[in-house]
C-alpha positions in Angstrom: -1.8 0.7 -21.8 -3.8 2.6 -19.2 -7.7 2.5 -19.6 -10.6 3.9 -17.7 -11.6 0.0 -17.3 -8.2 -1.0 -16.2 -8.0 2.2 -13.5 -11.6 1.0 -11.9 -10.0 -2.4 -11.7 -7.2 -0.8 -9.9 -9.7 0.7 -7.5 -9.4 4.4 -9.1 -12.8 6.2 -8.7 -12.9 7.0 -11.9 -16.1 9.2 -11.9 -14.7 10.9 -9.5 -11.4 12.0 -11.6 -13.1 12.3 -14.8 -15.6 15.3 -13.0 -12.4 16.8 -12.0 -11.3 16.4 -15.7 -14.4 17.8 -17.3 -15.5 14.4 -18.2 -12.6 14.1 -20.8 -11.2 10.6 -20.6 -8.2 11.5 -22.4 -6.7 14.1 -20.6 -7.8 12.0 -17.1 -5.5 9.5 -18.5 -3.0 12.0 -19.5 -2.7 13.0 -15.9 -2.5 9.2 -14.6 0.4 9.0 -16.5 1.9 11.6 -15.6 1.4 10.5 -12.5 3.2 7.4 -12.6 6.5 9.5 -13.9 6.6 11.5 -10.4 9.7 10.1 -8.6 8.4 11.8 -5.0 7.7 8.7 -3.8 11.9 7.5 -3.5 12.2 11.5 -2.0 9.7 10.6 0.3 11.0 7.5 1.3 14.7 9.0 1.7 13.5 12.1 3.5 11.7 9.2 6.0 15.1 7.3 6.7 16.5 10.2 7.5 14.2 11.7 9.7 13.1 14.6 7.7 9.7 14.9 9.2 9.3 18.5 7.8 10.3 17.4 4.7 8.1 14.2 4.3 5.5 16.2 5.4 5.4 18.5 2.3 6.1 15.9 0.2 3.5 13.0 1.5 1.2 16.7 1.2 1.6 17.2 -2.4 1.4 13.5 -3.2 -1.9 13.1 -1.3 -2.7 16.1 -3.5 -2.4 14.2 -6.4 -3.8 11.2 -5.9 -7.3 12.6 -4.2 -7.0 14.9 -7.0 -7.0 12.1 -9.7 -9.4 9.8 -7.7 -6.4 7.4 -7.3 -8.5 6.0 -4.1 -5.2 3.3 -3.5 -2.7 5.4 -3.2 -4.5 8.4 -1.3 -5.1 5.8 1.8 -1.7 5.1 2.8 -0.2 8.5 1.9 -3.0 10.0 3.8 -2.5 8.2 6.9 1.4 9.4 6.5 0.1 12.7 5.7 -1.6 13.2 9.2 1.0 11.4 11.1 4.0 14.0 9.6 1.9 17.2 9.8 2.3 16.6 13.9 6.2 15.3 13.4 5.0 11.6 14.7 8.4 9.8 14.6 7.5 6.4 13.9 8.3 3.2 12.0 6.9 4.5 8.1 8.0 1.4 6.6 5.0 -0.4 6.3 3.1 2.8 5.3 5.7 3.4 2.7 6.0 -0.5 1.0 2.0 -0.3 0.8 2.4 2.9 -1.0 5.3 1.7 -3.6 3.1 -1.4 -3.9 0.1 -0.1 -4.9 1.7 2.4 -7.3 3.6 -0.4 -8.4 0.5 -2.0 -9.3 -0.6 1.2 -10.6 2.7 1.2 -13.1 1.7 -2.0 -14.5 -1.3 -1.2 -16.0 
């Protein structure tokens, strides 16, 4: 079960989200959870193998969204970083950008 606690364990600035939230813990956690139901991440990683900059880009965009919107301080770093690289069409390696990604929102799933 997701807590506050559990989310600052995770790294989550949790101040942070809860201001955006109106200080209401509940629907914070709400939208953590839903969260952790988005399935861009796979699209992301798809559109990346094949070479769908444009594409990644949008969607690394709308998950940085999210995360920086929710405080989820883990998951905003490497998404950022692909964020910037995409919005100028780098075509680079992503993998290692990507498994730190999945792992970290693993990690977020298992709280």
């Amino acid at each position: 079960m997701i807590t506050i606690e559990k989310l600052r364990d995770f790294g989550a600035d949790v101040d942070e989200g809860l201001a955006r939230c109106l200080e209401r813990e509940d629907f914070y956690i709400m939208l953590v959870r839903k969260t952790i139901e988005d399935k861009r991440i796979s699209l992301l990683e798809q559109q990346l193998k094949k070479g769908e900059l444009t594409g990644a880009f949008d969607t690394a965009h709308e998950l940085k969204g999210m995360y920086s919107n929710l405080a989820l301080t883990p998951l905003t770093k490497p998404v950022t970083e692909m964020t910037e690289l995409l919005r100028s069409r780098t075509d680079t390696d992503y993998t290692d950008l990507v498994n730190e990604l999945k792992n970290k929102f693993e990690r977020l799933c298992a709280l």
